[in-house]
Backbone as a printed PyTorch tensor [residue, N CA C, xyz], in Angstrom:
tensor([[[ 70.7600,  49.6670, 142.3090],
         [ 71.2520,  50.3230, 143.5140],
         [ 71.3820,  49.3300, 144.6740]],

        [[ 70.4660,  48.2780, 144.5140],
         [ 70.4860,  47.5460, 145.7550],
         [ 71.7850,  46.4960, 145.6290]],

        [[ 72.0960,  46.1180, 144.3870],
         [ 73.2350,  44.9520, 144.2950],
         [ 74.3090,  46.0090, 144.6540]],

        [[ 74.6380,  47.3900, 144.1120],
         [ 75.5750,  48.3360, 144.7180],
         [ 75.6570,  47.7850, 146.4420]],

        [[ 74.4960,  48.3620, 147.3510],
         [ 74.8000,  48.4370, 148.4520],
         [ 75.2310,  46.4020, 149.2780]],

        [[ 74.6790,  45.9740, 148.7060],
         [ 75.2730,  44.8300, 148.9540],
         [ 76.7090,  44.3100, 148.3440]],

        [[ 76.7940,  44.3040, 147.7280],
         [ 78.6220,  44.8130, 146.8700],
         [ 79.2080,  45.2950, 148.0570]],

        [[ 78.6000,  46.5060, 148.7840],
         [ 79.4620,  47.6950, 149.2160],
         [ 79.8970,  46.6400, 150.4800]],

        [[ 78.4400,  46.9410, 151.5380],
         [ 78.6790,  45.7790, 152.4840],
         [ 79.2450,  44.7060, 152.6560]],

        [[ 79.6040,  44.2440, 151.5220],
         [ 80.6070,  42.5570, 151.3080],
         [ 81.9360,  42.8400, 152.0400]],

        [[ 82.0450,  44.4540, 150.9160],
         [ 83.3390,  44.4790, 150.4560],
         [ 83.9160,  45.5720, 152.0850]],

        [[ 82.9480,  45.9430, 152.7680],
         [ 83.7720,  46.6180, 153.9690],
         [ 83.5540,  45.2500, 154.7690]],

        [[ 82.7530,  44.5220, 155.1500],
         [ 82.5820,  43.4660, 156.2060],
         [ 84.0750,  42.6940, 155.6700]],

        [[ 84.6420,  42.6560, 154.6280],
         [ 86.0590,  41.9910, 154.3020],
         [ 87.0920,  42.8580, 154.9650]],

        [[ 86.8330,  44.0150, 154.6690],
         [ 88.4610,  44.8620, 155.6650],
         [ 88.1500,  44.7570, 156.4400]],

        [[ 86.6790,  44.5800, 157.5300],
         [ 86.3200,  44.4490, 158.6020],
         [ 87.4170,  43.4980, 159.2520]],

        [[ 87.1250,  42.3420, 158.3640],
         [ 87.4800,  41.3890, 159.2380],
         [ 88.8850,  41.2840, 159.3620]],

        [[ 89.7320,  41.8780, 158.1220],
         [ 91.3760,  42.1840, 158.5050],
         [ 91.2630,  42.6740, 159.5050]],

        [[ 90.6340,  43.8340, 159.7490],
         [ 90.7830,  44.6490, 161.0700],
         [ 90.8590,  43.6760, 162.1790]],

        [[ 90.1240,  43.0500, 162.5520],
         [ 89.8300,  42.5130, 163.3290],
         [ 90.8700,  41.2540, 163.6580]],

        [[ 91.3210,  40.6520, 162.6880],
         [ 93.0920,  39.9730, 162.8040],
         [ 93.8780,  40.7520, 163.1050]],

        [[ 93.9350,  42.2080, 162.9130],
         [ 95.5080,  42.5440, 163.1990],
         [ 94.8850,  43.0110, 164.0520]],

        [[ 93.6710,  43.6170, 164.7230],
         [ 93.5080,  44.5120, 165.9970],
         [ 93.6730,  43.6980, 167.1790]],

        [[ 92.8740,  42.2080, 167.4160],
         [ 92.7340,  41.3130, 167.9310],
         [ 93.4950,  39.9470, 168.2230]],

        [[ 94.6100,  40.3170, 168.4880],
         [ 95.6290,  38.5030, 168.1810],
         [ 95.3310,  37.8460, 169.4200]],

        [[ 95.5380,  36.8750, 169.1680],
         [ 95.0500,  36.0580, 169.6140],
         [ 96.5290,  35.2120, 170.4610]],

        [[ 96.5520,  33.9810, 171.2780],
         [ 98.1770,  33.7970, 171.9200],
         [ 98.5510,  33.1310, 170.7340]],

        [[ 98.3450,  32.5230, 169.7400],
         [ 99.1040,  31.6410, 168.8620],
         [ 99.3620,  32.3990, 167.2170]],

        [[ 98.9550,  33.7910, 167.1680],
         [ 99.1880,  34.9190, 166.6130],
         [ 99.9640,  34.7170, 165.7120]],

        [[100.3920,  34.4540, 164.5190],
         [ 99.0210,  34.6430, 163.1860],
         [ 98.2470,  33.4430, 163.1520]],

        [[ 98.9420,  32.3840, 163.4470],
         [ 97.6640,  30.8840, 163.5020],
         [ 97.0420,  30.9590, 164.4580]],

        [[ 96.4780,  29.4200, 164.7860],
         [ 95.7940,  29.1560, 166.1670],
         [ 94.4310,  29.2720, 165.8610]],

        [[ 93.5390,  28.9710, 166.5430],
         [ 92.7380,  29.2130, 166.2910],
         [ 91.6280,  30.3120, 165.8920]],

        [[ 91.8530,  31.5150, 166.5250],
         [ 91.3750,  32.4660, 165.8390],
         [ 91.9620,  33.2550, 164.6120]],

        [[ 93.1840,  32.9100, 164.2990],
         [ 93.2060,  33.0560, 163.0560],
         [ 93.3460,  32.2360, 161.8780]],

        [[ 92.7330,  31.1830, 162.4570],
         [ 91.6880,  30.4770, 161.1150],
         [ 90.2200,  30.8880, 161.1180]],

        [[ 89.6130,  31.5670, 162.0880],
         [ 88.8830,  32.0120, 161.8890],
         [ 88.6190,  32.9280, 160.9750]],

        [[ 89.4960,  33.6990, 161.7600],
         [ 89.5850,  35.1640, 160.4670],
         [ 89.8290,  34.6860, 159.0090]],

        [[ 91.0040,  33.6360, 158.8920],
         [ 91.1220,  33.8830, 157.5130],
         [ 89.6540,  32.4920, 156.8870]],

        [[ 89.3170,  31.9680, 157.5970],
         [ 88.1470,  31.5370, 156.8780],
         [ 86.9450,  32.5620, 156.9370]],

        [[ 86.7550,  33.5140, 157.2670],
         [ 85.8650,  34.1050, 157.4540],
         [ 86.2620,  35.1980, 155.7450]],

        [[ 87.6260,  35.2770, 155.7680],
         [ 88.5350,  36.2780, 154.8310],
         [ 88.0540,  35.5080, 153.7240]],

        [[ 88.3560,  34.2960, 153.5410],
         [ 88.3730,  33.4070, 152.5610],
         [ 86.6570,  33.2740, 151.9440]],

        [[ 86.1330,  33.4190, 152.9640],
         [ 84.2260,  33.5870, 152.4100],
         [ 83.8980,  34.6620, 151.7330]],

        [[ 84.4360,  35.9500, 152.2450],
         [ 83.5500,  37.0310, 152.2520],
         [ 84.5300,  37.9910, 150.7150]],

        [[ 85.9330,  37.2440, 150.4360],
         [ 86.6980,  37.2770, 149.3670],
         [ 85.3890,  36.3230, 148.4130]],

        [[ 85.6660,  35.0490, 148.5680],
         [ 84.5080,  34.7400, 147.1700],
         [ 83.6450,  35.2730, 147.2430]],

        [[ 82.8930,  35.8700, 147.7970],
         [ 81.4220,  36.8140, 147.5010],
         [ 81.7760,  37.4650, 147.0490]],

        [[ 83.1280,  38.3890, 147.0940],
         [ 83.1570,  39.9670, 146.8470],
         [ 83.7190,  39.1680, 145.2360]],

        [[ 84.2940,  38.1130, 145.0030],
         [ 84.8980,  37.6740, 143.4430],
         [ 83.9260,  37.5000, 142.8670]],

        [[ 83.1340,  36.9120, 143.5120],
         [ 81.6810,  36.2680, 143.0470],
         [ 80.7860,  37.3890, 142.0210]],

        [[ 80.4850,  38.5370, 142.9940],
         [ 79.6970,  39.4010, 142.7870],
         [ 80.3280,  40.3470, 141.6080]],

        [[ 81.5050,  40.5740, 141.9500],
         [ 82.5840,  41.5600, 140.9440],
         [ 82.6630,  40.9440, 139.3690]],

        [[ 82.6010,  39.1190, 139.2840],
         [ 82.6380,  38.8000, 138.0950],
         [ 81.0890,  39.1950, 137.4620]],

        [[ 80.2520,  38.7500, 138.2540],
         [ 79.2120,  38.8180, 137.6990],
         [ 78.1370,  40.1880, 137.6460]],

        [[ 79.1680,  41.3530, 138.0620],
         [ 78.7510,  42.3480, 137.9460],
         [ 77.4030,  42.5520, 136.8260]],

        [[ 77.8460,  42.0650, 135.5530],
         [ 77.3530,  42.5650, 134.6040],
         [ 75.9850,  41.7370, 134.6880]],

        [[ 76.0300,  40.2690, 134.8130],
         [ 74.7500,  39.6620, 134.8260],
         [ 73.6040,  39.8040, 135.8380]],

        [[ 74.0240,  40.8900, 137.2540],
         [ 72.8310,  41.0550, 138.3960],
         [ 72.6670,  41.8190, 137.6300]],

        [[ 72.9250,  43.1340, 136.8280],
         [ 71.9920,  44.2760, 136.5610],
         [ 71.4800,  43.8510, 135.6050]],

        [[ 70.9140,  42.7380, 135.0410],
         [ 69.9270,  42.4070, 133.9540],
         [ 68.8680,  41.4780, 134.5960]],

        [[ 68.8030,  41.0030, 135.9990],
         [ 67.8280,  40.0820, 136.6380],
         [ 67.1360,  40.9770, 136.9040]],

        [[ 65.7110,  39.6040, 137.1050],
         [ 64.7580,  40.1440, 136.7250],
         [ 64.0150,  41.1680, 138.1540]],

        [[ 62.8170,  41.8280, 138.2020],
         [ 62.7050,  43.0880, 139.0810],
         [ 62.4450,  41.9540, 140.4270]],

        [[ 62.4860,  40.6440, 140.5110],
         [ 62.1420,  40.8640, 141.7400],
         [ 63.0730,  39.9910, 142.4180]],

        [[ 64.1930,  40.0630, 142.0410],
         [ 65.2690,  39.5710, 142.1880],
         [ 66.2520,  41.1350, 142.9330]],

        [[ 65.8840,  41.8340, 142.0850],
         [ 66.3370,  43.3560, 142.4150],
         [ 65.6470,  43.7030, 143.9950]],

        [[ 64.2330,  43.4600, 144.0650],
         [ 63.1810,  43.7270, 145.1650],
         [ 63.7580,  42.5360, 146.3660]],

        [[ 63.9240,  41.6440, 146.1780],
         [ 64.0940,  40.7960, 147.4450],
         [ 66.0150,  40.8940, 147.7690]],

        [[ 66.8360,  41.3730, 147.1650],
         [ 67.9440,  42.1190, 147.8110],
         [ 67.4580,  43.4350, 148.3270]],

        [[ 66.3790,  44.1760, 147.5890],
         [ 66.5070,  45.3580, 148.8460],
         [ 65.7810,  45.2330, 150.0010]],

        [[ 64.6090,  43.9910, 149.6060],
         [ 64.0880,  43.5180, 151.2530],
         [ 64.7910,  43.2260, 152.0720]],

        [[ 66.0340,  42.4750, 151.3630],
         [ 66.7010,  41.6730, 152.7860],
         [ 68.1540,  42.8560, 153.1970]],

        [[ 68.1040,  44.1790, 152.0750],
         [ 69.2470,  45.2180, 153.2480],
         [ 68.1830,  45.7000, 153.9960]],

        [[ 66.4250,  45.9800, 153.9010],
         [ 66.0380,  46.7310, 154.9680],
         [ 65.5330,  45.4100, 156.0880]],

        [[ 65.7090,  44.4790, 155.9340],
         [ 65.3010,  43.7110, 157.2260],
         [ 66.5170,  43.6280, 157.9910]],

        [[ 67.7330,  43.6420, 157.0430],
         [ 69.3610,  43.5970, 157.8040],
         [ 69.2310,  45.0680, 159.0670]],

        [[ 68.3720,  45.8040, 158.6780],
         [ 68.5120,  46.9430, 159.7940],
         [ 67.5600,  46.1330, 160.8200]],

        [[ 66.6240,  45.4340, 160.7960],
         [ 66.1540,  44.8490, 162.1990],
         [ 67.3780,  44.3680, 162.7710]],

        [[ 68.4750,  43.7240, 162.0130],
         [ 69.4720,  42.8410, 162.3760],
         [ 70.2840,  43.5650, 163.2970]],

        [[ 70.7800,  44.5550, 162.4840],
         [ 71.2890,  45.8690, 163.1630],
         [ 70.7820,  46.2930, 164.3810]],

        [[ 69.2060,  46.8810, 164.3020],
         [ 68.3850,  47.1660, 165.7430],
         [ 68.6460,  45.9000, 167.3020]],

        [[ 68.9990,  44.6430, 166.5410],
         [ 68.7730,  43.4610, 167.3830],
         [ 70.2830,  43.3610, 168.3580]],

        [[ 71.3810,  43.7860, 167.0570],
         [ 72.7620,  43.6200, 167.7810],
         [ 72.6850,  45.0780, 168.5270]],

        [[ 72.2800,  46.2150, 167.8720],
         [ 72.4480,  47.1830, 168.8780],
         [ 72.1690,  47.0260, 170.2150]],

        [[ 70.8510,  46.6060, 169.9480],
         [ 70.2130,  46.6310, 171.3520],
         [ 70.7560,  45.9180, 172.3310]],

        [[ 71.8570,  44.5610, 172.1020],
         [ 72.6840,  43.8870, 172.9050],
         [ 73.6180,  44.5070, 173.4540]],

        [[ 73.6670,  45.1740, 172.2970],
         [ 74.8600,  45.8080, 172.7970],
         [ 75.5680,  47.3080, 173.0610]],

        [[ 74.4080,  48.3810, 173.2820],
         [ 74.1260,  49.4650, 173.9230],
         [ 73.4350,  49.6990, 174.9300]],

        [[ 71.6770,  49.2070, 174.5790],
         [ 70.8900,  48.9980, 175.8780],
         [ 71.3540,  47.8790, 176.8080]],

        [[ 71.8960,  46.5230, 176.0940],
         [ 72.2550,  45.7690, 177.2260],
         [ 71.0520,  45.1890, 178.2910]],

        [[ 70.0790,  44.5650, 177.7300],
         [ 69.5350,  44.6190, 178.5090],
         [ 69.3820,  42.6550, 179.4560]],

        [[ 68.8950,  42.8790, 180.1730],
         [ 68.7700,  41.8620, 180.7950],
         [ 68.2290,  40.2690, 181.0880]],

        [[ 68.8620,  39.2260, 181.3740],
         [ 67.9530,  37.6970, 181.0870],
         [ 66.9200,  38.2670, 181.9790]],

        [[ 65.7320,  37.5340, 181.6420],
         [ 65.4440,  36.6750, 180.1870],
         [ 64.8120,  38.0820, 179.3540]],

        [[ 64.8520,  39.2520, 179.5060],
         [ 64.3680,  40.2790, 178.5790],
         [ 64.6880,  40.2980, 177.3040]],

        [[ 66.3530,  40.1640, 177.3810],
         [ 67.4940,  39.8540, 175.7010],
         [ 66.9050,  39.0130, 175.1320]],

        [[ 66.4400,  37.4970, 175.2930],
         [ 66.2690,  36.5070, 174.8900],
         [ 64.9880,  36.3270, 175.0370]],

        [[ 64.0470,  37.2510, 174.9390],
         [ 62.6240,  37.1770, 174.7320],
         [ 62.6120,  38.1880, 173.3080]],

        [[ 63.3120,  39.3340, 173.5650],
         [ 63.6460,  40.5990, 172.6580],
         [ 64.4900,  39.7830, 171.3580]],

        [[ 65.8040,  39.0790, 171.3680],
         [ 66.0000,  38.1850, 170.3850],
         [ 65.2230,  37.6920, 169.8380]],

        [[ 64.4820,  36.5400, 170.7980],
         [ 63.2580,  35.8910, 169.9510],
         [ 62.3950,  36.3380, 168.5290]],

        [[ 61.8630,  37.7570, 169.6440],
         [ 60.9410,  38.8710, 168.8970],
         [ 61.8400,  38.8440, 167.2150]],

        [[ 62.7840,  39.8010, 167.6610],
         [ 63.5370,  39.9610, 165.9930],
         [ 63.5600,  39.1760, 165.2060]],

        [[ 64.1830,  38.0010, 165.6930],
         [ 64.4560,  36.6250, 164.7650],
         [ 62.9810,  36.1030, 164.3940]],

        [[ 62.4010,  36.2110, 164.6900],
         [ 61.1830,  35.3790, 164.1210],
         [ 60.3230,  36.7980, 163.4360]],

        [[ 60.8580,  38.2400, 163.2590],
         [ 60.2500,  39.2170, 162.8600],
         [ 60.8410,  38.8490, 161.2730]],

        [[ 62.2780,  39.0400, 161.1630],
         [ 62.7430,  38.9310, 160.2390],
         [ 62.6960,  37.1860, 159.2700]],

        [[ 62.5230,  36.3430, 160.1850],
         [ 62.2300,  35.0440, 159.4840],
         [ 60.7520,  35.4140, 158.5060]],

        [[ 59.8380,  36.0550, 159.5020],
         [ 58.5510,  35.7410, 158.9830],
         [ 58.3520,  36.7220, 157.8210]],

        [[ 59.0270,  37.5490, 157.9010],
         [ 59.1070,  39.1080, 156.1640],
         [ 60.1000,  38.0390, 155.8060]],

        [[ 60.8210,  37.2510, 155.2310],
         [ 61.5160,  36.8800, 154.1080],
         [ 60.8380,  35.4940, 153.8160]],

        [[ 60.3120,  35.0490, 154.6950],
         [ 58.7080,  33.6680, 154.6160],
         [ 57.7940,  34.3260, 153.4640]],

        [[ 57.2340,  35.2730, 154.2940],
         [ 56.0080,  36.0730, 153.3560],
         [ 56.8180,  36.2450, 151.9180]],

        [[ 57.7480,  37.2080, 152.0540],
         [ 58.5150,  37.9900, 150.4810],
         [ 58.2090,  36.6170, 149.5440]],

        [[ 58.5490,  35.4600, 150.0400],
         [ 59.1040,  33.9390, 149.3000],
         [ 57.3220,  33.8490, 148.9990]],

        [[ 57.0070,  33.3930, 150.0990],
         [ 55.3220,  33.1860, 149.9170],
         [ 54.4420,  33.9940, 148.5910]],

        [[ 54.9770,  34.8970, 148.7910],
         [ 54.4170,  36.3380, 147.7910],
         [ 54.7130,  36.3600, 146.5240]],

        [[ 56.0900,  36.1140, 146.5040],
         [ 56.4700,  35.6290, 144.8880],
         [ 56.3530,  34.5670, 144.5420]],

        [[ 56.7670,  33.4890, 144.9300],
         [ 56.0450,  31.9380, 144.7370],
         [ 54.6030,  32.4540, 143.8100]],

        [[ 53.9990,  32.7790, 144.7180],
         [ 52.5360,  33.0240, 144.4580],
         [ 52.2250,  33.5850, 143.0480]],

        [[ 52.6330,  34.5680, 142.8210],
         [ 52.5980,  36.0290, 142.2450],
         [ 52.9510,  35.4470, 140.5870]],

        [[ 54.0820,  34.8710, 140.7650],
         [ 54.8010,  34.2220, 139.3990],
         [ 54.4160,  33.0050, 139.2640]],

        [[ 53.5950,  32.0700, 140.3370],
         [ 53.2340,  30.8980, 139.8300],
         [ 54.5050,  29.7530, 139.8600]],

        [[ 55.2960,  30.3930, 140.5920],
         [ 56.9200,  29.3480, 140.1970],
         [ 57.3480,  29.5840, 141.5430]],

        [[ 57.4780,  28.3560, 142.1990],
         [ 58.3550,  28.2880, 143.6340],
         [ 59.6480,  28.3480, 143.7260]],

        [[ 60.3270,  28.0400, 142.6700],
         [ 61.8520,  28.4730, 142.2430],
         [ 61.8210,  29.9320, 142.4000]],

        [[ 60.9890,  30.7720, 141.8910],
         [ 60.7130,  32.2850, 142.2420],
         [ 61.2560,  32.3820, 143.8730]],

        [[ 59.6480,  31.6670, 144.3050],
         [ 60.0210,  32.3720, 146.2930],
         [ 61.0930,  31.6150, 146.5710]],

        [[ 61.6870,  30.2220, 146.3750],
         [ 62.8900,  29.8660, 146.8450],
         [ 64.1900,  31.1480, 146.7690]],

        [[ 64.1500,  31.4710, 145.3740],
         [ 65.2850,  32.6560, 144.6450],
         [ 64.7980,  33.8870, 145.5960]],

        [[ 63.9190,  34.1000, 145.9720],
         [ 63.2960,  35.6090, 146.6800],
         [ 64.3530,  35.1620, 148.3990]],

        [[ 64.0620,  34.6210, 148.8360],
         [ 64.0110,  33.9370, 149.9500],
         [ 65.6750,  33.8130, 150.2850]],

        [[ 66.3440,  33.1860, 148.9240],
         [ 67.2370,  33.2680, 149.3350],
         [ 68.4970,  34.1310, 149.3070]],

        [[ 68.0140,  35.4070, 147.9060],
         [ 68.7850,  36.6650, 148.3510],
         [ 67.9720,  37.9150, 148.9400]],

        [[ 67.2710,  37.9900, 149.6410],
         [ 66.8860,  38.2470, 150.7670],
         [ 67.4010,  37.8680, 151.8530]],

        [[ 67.3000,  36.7890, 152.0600],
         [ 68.5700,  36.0100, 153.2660],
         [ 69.6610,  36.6760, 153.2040]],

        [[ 70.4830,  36.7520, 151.9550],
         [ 71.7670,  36.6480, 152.0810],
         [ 72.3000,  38.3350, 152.4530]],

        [[ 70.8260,  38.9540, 151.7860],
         [ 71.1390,  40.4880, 151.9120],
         [ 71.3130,  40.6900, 153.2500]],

        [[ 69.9750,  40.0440, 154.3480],
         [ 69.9710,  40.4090, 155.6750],
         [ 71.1070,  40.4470, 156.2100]],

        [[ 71.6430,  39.2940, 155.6290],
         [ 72.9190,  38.1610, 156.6960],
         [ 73.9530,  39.1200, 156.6570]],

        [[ 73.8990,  39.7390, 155.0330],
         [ 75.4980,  40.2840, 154.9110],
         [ 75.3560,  41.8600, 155.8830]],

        [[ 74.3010,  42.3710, 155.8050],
         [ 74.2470,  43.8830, 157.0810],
         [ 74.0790,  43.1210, 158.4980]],

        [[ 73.6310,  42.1390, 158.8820],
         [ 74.3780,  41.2810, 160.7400],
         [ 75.8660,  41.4820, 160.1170]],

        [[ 76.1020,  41.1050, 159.5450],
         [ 77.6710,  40.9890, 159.1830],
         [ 78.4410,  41.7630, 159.4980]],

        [[ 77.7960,  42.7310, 158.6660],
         [ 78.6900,  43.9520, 158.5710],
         [ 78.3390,  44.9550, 160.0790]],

        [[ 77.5670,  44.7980, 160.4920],
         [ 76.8250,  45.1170, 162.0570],
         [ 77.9090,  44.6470, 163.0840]],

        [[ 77.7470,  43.2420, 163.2200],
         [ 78.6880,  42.4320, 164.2660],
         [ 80.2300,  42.9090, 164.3710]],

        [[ 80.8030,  42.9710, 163.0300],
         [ 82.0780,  43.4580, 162.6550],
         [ 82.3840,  45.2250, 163.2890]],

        [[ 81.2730,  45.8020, 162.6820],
         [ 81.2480,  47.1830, 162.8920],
         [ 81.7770,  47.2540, 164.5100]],

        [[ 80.7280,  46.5750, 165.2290],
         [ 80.9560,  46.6990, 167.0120],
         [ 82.0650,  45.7250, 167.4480]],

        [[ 82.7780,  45.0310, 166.9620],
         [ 84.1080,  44.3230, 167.3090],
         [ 84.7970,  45.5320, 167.1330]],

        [[ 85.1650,  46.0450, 165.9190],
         [ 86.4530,  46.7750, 165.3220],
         [ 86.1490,  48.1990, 166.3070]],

        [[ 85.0170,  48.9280, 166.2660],
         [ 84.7550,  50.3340, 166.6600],
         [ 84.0870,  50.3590, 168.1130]],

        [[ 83.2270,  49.7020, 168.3990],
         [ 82.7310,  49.3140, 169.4730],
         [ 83.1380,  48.4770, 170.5180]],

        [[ 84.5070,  47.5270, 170.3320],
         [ 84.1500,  47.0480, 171.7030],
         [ 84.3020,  46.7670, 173.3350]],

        [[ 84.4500,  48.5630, 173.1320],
         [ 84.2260,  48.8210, 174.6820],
         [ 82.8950,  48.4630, 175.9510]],

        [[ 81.8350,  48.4560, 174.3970],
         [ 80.4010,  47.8680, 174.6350],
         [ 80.1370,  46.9570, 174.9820]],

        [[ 81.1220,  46.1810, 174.2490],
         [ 80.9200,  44.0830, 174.2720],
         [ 81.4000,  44.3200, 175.5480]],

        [[ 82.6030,  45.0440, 176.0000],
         [ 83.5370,  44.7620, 177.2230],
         [ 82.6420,  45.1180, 178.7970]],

        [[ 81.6970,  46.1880, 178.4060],
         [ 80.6060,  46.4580, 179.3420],
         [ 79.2610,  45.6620, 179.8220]],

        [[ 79.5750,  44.9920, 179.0470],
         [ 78.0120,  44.1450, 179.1650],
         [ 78.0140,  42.8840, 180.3390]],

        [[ 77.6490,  43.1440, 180.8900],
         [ 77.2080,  42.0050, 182.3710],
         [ 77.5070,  40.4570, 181.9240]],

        [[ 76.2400,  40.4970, 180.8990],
         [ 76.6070,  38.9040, 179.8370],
         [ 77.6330,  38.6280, 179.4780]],

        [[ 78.1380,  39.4850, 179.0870],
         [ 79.2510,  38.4600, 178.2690],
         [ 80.6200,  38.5310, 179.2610]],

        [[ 80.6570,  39.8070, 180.4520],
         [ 82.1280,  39.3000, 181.7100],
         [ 81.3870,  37.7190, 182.0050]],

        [[ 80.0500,  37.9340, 182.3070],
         [ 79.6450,  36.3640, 182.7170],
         [ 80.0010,  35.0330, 182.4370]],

        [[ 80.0300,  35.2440, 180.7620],
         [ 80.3010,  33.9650, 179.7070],
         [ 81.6650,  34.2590, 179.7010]],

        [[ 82.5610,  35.6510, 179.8050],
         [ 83.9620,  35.1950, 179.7490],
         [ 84.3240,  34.6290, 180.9220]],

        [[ 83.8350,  34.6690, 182.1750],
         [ 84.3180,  34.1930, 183.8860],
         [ 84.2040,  32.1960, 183.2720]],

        [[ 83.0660,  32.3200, 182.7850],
         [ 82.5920,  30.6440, 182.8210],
         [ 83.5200,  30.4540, 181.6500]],

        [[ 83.1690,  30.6210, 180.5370],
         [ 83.8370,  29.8910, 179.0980],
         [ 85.5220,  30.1670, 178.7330]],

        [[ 85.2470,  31.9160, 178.8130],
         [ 86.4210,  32.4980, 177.8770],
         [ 87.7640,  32.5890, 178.8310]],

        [[ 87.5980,  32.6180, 180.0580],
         [ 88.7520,  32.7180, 180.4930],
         [ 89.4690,  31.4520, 180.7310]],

        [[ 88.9450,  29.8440, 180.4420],
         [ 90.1030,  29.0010, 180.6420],
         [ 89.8510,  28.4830, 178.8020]],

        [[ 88.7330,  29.2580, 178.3250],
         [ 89.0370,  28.9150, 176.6040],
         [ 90.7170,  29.2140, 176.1880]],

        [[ 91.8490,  29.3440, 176.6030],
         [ 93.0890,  29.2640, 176.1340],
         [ 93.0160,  30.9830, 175.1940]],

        [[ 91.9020,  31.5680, 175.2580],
         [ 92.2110,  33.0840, 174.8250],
         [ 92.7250,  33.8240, 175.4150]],

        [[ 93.9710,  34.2920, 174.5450],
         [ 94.6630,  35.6160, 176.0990],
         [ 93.7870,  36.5870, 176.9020]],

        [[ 92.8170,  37.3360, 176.3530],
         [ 92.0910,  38.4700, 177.0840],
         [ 90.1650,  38.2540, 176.3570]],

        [[ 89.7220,  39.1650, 177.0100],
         [ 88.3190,  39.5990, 177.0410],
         [ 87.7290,  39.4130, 175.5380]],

        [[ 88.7740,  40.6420, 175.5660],
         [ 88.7030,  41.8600, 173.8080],
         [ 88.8220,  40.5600, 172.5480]],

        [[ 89.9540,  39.6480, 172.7810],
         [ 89.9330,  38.9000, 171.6860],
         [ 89.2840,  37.6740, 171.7390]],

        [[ 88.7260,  37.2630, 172.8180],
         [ 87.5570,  36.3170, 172.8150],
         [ 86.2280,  36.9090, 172.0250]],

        [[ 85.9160,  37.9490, 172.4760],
         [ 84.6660,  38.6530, 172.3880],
         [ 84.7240,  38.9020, 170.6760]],

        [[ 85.8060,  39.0360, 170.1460],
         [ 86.2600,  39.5000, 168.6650],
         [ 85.5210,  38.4100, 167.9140]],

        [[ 86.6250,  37.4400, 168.3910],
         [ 85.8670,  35.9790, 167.5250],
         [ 84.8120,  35.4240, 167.7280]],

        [[ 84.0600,  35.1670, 169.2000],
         [ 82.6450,  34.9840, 169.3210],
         [ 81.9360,  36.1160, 168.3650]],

        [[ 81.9800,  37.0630, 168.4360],
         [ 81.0920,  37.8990, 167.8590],
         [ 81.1570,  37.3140, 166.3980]]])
């Protein structure tokens, strides 16, 4: 069930990110720089989804804790989730964000440390916690993923509200050569 929901997540964070090319153009529209973004971003999240689709058959025979550290890393991906929300609903304020960042990131570093630590241990084989560690990682990474995307494509009236980031567009984004707000904020995100 857990390689399902990571499958699933690959495979919407990929239309995500079409969305996000045709919603978002950019002035040099279909190239330029943000759309090499997109399509390198297209081009990643396509080999995962090839990746995973060929080898359908060989994740559902690994072993249980290979199964266990993908579903650690979709439920730590919801801290990930809690972390972008909170940027970007509550909105809250320097240095509060970036004490509150801190918090998460080193919440979620230290549960996929331990998970690694734990199996290392457990099996006697550090190739174990390395392998724990690192689809766990990848699980987290791919729900930020699919998180970040979610609030570009559906959300970002939110990004457009936030104090921080008119701030960083006044300083960065508005002589960054991006036509508007919306499609700076697309590709940073």
């Amino acid at each position: 069930m857990s390689w399902k929901l990571l499958r699933m997540s690959l495979l919407v964070s990929l239309l995500l990110v079409l969305c996000t090319f045709f919603l978002y153009r950019g002035t040099n529209w279909p190239l330029g720089v943000e759309g090499m973004e997109a399509g390198g971003a297209f081009a990643l999240l396509f080999a995962l989804n090839l990746t995973f689709f060929l080898k359908k058959r060989r994740t559902a025979d690994l072993n249980g804790y290979h199964q266990k550290s993908v579903l650690l890393g979709l439920v730590v991906g919801l801290l990930w989730t809690a972390e972008i929300s909170m940027n970007n609903i509550l909105q809250p304020g320097l240095p509060t964000r970036d004490i509150l960042d801190d918090l998460f990131w080193a919440a979620i570093a230290f549960i996929i440390l331990l998970a690694s630590i734990h199996y290392a241990y457990r099996t006697n084989d550090m190739q174990c916690g390395i392998k724990v560690g690192f689809w766990s990682g990848l699980s987290s990474g791919a729900i930020a993923c699919l998180t970040g995307l979610f609030f570009v494509v559906v959300g970002m009236p939110l990004l457009l509200r936030d104090p921080l980031n008119s701030a960083e567009w006044s300083a960065r984004g508005a002589t960054s050569g991006t036509s508007n707000m919306s499609v700076y904020f697309a590709y940073q995100t």
